[in-house]
N, C-alpha and C positions, 0 to 999 in steps of 0.2 A: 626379166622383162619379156613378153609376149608379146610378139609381133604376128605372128600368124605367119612367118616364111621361114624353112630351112635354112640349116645355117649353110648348106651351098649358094639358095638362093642370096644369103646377107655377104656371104665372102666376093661372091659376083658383084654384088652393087660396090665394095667398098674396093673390091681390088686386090681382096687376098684368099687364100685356100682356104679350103673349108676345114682342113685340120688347126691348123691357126688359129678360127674362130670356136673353135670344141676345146684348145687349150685353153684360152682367155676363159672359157666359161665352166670348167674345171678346174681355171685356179693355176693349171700346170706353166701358164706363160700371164704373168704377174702386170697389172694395170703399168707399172713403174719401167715395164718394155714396152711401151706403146709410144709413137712418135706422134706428138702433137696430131699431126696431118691426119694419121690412121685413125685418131681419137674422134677426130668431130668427123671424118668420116663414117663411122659407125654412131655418132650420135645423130647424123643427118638420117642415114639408114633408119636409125631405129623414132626416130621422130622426138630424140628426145632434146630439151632445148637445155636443162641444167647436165652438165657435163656429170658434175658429181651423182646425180642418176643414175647412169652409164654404173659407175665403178662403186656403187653401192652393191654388197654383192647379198643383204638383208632385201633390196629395193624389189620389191613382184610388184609396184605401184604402174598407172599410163602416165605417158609423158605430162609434165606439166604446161 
């Protein structure tokens, strides 16, 4: 998913480090560790409205 912000920039808006955000998106820290809270955090960040979006990892779609 393309947002056009570094993932420093996305870990600033949601609250967590930008290694955190390169794990999730690498696969190496698994959707199934993510706390609700963290979740629609990063789907607010990333404008996406269906959460399943988010954790599509097939998904290069813009939010719906």
């Amino acid at each position: 998913m393309k947002r056009g912000m570094t993932q420093r920039e996305l870990a600033e808006k949601v609250g967590m480090l930008g290694g955190n955000i390169a794990a999730i998106e690498c696969g190496r820290r698994s959707e199934a560790n993510l706390t609700l809270a963290t979740a629609i955090k990063l789907c607010d960040a990333l404008r996406v409205r269906n959460p399943r979006k988010l954790l599509d990892s097939d998904s290069e779609t813009s939010a719906d």
